[in-house]
C-alpha atoms as an extended CHARMM CRD file, in Angstrom:
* protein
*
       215  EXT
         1         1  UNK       CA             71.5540000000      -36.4810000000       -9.0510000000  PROA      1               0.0000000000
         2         2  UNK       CA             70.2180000000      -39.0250000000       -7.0810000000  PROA      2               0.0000000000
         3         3  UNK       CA             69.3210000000      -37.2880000000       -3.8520000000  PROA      3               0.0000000000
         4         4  UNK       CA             68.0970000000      -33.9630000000       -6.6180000000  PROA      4               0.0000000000
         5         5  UNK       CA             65.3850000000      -36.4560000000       -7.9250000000  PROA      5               0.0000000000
         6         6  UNK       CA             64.1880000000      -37.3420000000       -5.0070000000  PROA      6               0.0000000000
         7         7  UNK       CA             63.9280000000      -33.7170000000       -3.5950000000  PROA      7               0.0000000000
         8         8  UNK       CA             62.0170000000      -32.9870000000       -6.8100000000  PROA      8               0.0000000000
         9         9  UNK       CA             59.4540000000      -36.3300000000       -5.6650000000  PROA      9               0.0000000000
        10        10  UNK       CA             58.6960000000      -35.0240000000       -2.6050000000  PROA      10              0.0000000000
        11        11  UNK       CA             58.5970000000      -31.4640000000       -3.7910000000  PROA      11              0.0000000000
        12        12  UNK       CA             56.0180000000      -32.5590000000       -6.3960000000  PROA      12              0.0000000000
        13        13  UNK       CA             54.0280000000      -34.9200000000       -3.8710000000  PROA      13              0.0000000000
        14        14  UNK       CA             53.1400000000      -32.1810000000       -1.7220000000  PROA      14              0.0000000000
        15        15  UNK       CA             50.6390000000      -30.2090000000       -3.6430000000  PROA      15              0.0000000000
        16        16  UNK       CA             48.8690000000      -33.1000000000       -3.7890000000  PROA      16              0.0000000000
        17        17  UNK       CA             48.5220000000      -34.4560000000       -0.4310000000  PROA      17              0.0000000000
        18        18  UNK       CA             47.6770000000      -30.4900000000        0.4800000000  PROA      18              0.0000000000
        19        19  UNK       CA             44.7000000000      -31.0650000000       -2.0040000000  PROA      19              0.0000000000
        20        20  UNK       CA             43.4000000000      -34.2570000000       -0.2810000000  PROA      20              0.0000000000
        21        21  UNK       CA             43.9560000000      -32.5590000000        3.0440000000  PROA      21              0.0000000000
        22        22  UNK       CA             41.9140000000      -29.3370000000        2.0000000000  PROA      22              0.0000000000
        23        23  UNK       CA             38.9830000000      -32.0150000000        0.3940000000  PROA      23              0.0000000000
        24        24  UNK       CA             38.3430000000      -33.4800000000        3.5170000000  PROA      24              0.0000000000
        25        25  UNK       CA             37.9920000000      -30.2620000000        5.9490000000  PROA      25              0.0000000000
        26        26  UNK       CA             34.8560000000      -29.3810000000        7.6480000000  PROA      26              0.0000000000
        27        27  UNK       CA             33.2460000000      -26.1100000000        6.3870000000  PROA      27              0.0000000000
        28        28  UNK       CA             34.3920000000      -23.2840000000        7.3710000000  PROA      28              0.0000000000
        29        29  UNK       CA             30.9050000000      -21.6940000000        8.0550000000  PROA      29              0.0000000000
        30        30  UNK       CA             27.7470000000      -22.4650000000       10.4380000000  PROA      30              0.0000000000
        31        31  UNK       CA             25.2490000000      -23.9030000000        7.9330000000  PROA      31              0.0000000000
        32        32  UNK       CA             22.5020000000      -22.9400000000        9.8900000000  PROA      32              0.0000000000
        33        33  UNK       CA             23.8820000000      -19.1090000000       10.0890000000  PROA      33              0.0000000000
        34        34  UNK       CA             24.1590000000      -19.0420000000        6.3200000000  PROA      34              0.0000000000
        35        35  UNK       CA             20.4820000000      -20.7500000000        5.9730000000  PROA      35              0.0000000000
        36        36  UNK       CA             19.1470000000      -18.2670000000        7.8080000000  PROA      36              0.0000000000
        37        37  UNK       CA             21.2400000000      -15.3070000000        6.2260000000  PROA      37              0.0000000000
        38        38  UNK       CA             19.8100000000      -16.4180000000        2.6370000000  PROA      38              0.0000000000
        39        39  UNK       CA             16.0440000000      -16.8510000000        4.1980000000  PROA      39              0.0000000000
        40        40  UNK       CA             16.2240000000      -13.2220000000        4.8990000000  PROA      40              0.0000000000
        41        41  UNK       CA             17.6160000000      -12.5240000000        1.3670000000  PROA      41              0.0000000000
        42        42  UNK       CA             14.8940000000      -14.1410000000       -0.1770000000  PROA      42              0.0000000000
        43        43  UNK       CA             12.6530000000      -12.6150000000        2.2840000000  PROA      43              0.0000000000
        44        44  UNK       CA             13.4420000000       -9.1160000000        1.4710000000  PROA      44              0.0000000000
        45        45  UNK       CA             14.3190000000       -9.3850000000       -2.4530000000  PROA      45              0.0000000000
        46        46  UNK       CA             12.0130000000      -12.1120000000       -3.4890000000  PROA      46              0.0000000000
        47        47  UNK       CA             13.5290000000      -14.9860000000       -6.0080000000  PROA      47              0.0000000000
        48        48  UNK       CA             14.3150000000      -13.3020000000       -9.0550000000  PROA      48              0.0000000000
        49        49  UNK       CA             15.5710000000      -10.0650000000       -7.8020000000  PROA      49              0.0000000000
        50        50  UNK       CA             18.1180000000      -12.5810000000       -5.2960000000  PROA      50              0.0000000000
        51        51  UNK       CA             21.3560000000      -13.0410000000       -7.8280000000  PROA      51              0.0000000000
        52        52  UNK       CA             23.8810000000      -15.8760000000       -6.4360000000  PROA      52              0.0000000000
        53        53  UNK       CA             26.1750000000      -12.6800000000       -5.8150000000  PROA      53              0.0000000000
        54        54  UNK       CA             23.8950000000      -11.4490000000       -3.6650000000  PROA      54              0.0000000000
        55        55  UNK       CA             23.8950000000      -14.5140000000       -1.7580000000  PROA      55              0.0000000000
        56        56  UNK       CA             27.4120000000      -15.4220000000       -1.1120000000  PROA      56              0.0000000000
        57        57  UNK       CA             27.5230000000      -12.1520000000       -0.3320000000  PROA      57              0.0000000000
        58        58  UNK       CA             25.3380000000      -11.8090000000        2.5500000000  PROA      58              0.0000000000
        59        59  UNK       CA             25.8430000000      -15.6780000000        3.4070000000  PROA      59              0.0000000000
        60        60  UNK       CA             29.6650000000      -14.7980000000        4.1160000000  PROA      60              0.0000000000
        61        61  UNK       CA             30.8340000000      -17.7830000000        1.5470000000  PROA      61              0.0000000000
        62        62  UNK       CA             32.2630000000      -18.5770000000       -1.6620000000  PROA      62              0.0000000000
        63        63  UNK       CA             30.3110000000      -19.7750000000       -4.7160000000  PROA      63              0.0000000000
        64        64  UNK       CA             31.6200000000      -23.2330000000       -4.4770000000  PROA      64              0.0000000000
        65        65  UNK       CA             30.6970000000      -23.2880000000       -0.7100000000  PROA      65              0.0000000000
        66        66  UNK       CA             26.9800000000      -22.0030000000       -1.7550000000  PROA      66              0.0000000000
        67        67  UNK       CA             26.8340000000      -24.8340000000       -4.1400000000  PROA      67              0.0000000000
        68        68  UNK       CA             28.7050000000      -27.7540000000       -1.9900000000  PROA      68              0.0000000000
        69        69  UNK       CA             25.9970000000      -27.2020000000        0.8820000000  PROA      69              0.0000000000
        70        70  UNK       CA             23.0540000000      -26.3710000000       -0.5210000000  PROA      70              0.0000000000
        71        71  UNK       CA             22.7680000000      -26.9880000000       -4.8640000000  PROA      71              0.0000000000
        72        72  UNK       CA             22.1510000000      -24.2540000000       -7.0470000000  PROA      72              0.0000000000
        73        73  UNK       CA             19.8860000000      -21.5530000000       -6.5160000000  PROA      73              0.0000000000
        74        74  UNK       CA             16.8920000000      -23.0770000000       -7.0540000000  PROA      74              0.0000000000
        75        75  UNK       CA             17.5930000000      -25.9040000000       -4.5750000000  PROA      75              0.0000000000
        76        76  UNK       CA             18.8730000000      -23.0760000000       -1.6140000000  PROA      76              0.0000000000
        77        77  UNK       CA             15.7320000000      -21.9200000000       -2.1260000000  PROA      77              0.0000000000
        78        78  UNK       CA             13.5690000000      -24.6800000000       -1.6650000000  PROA      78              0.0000000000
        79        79  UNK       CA             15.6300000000      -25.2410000000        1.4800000000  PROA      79              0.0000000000
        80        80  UNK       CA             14.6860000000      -21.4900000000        2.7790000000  PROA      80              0.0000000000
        81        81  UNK       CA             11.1780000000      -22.3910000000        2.1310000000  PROA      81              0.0000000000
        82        82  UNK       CA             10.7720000000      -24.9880000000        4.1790000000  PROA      82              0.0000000000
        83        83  UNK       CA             12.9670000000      -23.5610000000        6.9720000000  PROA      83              0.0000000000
        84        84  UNK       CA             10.2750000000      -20.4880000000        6.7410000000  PROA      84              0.0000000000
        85        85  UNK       CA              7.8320000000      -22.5960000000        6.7460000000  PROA      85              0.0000000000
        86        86  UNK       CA              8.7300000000      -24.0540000000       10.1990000000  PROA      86              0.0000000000
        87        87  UNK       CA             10.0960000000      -21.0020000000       11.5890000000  PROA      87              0.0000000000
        88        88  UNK       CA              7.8960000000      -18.2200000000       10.5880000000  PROA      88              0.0000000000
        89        89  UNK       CA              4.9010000000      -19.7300000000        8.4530000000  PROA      89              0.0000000000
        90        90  UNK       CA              3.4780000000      -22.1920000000       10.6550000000  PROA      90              0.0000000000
        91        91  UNK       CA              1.2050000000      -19.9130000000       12.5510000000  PROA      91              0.0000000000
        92        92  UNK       CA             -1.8090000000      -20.4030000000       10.2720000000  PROA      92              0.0000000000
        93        93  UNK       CA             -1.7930000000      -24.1730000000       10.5900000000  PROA      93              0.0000000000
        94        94  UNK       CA             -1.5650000000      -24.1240000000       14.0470000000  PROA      94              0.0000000000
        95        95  UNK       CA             -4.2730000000      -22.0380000000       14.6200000000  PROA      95              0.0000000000
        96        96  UNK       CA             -6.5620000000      -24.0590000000       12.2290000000  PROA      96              0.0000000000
        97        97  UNK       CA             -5.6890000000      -27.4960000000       13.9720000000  PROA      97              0.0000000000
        98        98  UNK       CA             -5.7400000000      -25.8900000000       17.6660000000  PROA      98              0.0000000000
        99        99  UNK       CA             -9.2170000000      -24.3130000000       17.1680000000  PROA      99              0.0000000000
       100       100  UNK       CA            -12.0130000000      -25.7660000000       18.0560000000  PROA      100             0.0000000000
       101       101  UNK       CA            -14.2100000000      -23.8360000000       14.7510000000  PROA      101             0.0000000000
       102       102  UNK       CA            -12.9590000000      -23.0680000000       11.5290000000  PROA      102             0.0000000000
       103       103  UNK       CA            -14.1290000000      -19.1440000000       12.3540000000  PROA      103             0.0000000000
       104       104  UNK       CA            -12.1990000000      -19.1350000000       15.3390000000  PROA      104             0.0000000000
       105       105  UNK       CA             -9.2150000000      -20.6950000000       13.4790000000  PROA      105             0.0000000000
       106       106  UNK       CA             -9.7240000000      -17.5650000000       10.7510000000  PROA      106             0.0000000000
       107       107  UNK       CA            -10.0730000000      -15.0100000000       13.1370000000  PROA      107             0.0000000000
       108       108  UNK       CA             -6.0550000000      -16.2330000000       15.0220000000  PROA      108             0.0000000000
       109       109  UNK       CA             -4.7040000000      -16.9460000000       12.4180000000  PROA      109             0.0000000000
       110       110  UNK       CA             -5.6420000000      -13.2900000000       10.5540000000  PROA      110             0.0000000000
       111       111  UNK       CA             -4.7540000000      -11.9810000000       14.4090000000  PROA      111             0.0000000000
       112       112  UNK       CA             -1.3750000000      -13.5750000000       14.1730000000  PROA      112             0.0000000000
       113       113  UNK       CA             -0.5380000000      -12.4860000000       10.5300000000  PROA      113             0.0000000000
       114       114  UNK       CA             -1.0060000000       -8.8930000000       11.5620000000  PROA      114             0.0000000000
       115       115  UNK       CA              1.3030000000       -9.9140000000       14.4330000000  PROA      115             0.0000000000
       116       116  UNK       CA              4.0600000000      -11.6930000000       12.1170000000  PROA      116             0.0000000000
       117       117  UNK       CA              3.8640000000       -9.8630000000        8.9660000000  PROA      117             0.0000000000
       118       118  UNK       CA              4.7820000000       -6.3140000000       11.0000000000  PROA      118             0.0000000000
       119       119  UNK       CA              7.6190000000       -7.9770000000       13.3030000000  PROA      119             0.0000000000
       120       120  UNK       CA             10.4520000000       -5.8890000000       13.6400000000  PROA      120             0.0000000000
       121       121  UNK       CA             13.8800000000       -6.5630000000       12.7120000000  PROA      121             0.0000000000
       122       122  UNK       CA             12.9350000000       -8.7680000000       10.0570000000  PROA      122             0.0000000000
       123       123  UNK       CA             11.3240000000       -8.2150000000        6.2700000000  PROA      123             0.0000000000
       124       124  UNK       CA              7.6040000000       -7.6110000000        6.3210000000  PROA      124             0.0000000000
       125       125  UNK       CA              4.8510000000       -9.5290000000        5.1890000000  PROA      125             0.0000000000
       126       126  UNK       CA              4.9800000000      -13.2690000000        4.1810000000  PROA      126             0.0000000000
       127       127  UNK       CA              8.2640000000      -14.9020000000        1.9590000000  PROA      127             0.0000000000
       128       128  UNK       CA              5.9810000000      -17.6100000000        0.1370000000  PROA      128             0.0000000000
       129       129  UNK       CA              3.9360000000      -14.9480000000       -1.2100000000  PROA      129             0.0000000000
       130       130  UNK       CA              6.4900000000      -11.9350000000       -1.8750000000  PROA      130             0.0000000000
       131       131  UNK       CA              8.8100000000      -14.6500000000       -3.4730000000  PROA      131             0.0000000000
       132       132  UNK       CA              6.7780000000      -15.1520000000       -6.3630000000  PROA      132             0.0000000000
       133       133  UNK       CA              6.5920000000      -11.3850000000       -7.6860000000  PROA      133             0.0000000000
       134       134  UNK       CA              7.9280000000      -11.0610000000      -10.9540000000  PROA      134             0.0000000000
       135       135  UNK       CA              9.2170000000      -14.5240000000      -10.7100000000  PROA      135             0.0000000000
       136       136  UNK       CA              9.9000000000      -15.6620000000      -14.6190000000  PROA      136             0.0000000000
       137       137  UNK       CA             11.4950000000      -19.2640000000      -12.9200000000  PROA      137             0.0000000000
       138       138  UNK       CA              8.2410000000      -21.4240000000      -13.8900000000  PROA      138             0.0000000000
       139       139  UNK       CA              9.1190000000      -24.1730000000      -11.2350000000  PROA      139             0.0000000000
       140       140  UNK       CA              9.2340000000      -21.7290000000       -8.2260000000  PROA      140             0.0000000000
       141       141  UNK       CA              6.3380000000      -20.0680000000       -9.6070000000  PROA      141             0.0000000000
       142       142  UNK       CA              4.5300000000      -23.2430000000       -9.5820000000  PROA      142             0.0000000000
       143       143  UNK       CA              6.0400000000      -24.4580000000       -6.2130000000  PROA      143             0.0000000000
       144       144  UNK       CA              4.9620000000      -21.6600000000       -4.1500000000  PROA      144             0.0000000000
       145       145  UNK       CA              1.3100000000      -21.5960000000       -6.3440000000  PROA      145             0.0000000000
       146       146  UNK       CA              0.5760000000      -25.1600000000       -5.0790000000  PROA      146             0.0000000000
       147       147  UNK       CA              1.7500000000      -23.9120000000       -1.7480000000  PROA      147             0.0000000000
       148       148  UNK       CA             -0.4840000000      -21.4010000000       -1.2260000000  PROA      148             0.0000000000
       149       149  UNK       CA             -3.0170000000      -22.8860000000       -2.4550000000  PROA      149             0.0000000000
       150       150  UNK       CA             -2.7010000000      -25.5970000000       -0.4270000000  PROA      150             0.0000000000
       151       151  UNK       CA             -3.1460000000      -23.2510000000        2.5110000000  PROA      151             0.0000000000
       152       152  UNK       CA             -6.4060000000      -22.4010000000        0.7700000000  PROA      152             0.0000000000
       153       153  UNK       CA             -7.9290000000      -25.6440000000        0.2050000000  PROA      153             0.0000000000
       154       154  UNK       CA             -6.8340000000      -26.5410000000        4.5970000000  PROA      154             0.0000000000
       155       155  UNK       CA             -8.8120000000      -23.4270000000        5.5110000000  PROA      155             0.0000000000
       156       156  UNK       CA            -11.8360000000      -24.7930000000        2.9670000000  PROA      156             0.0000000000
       157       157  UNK       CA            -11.1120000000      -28.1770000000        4.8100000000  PROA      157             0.0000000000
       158       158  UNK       CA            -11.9790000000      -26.9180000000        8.0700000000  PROA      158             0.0000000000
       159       159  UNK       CA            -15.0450000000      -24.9410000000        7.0680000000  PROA      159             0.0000000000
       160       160  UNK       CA            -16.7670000000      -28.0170000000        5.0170000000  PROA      160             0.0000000000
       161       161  UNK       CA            -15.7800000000      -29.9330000000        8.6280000000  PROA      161             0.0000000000
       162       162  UNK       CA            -17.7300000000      -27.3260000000       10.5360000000  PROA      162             0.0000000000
       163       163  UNK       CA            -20.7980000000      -26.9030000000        7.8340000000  PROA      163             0.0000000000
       164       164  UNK       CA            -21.1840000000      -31.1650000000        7.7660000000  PROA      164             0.0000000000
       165       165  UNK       CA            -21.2820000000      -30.4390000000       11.9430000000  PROA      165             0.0000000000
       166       166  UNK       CA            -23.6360000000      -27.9450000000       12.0740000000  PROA      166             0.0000000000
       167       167  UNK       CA            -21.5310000000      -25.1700000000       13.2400000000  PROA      167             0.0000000000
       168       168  UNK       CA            -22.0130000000      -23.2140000000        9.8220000000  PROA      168             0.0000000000
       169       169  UNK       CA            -25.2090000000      -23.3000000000        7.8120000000  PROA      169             0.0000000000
       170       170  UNK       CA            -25.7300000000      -25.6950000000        4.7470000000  PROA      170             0.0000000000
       171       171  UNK       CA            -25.4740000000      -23.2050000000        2.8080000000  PROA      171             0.0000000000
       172       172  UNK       CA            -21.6950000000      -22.3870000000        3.4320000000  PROA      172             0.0000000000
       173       173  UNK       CA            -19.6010000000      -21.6060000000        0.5740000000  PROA      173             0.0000000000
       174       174  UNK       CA            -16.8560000000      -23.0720000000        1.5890000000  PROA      174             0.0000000000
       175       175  UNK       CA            -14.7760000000      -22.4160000000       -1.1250000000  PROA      175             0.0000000000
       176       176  UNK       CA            -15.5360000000      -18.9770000000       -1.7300000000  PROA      176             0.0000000000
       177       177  UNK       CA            -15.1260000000      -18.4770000000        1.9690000000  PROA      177             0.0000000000
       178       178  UNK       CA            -11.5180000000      -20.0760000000        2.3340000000  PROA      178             0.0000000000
       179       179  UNK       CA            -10.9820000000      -18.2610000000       -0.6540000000  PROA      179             0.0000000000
       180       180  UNK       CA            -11.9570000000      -14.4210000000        0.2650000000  PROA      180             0.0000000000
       181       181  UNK       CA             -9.6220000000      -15.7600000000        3.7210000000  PROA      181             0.0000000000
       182       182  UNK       CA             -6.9310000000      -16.3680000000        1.4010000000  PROA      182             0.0000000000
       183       183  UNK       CA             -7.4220000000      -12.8980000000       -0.5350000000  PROA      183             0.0000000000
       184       184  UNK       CA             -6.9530000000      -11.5500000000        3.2290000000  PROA      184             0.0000000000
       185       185  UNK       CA             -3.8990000000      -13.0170000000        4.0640000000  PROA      185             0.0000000000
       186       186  UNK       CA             -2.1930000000      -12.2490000000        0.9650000000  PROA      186             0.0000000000
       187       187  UNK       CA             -3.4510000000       -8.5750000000        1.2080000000  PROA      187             0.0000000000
       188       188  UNK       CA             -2.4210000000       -8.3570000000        4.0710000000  PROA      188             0.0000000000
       189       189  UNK       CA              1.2320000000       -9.2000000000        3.4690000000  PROA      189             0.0000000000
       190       190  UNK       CA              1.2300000000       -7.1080000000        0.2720000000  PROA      190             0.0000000000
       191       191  UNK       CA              0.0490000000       -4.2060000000        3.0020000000  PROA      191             0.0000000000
       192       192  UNK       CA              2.5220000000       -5.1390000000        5.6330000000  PROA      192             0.0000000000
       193       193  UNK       CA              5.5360000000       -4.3060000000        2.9050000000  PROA      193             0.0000000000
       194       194  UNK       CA              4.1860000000       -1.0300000000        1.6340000000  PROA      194             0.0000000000
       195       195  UNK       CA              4.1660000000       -0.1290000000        5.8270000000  PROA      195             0.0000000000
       196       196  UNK       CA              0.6060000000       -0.7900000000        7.5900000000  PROA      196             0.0000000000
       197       197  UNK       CA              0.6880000000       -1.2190000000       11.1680000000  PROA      197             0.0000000000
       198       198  UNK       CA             -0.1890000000       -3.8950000000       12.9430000000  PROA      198             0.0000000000
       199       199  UNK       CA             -3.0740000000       -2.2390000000       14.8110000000  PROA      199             0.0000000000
       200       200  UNK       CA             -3.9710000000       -1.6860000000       10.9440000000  PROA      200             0.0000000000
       201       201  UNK       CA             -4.0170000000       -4.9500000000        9.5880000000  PROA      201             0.0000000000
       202       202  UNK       CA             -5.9170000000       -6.3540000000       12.7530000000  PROA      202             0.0000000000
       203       203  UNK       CA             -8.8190000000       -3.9340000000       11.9050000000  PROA      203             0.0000000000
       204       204  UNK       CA             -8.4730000000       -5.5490000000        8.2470000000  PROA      204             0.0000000000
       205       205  UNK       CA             -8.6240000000       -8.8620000000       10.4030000000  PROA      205             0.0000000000
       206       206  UNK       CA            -11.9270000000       -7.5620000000       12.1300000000  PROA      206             0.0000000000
       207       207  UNK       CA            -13.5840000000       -6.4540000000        9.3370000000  PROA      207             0.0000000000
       208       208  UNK       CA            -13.0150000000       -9.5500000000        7.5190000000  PROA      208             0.0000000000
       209       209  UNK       CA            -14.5630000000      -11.8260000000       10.1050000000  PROA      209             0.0000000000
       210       210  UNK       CA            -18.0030000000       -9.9350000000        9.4870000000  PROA      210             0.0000000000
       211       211  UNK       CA            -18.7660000000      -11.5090000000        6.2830000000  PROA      211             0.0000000000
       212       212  UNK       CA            -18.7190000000      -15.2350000000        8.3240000000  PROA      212             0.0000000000
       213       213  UNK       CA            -22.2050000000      -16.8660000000        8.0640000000  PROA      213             0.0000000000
       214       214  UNK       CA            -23.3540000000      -17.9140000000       11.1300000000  PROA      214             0.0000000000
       215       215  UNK       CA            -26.1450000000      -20.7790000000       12.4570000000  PROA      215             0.0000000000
């Protein structure tokens, strides 16, 4: 009886020294991989339309790996946006900081959206602004809103910068102007998706540099 109980001990110990060994494992998964695998969800579906299913699915992991690494939906997300952000969105701020004239700035950075929104092997057009269609989640709405315009009111920067120099007339609307750049950009992503070129959308670039007062 005595050496039965204590063959039951052990037997009943196990389990639970299994479970403390299985808590303190390293994933199983590159988080970087699965980052990226979600960014192109996202990317391609837009918010809404991206179910948690879908994501474990293409991520290669379980639900309660999805939620260990990265929170719920909403905060895998937020994590994609950034990531695009660095990897794939940071064209236009680079080319309004490298510059030396807001027009010049305008006229990359619409060069290198024709460029970027048409890249193969990847979803067209831009994530930050594809995201939010027929987005009903208030808070992402709202994030990538304030994002883009954000983007607006840098470009608007630049221009009031180059009217207060002399490099654009008094006159400037700067505003209107950052805003009709704005109206580009997101056209042209919307364009990108439904399968312009991008010899297209750099004619759309063209064109919209001829409305830009100059001194």
């Amino acid at each position: 009886m005595v050496s039965g109980e204590k063959s039951g001990q052990a037997e009943a110990s196990t389990p639970k020294v299994a479970a403390r060994g299985r808590r303190g494992r390293p994933r199983s998964f590159d988080r970087a991989t699965a980052l990226e695998k979600a960014l192109m969800a996202f990317w391609e579906h837009g918010y809404e339309a991206t179910s948690v299913s879908d994501l474990t699915r293409v991520m290669d992991i379980g639900a309660p790996s999805l939620y260990a690494a990265f929170g719920d939906k909403r905060s895998l997300f937020e994590e994609v946006v950034q990531e695009y952000g660095v990897r794939y969105g940071s064209f236009g701020g680079r080319a309004l900081a490298e510059e030396p004239t807001a027009r010049a700035g305008v006229e990359r950075m619409l060069r290198e959206a024709a460029v970027e929104y048409t890249a193969p092997g990847r979803p067209h057009g831009c994530l930050v602004i594809h995201a939010a269609a027929n987005c009903s989640t208030a808070e992402v709405e709202e994030s990538l809103r304030e994002r883009r315009n954000g983007n607006i009111a840098a470009i608007e920067d630049r221009i009031d910068a180059d009217v207060v120099a002399g490099v654009l007339p008094p006159d400037t609307d700067a505003a209107a102007l950052a805003r009709h750049t704005g109206a580009m950009i997101q056209g042209m992503s919307q364009q990108a998706r439904d399968g312009a070129s991008r010899v297209e959308l750099e004619a759309l670039a063209e064109i919209a540099l001829a409305v830009w007062p100059r001194v």
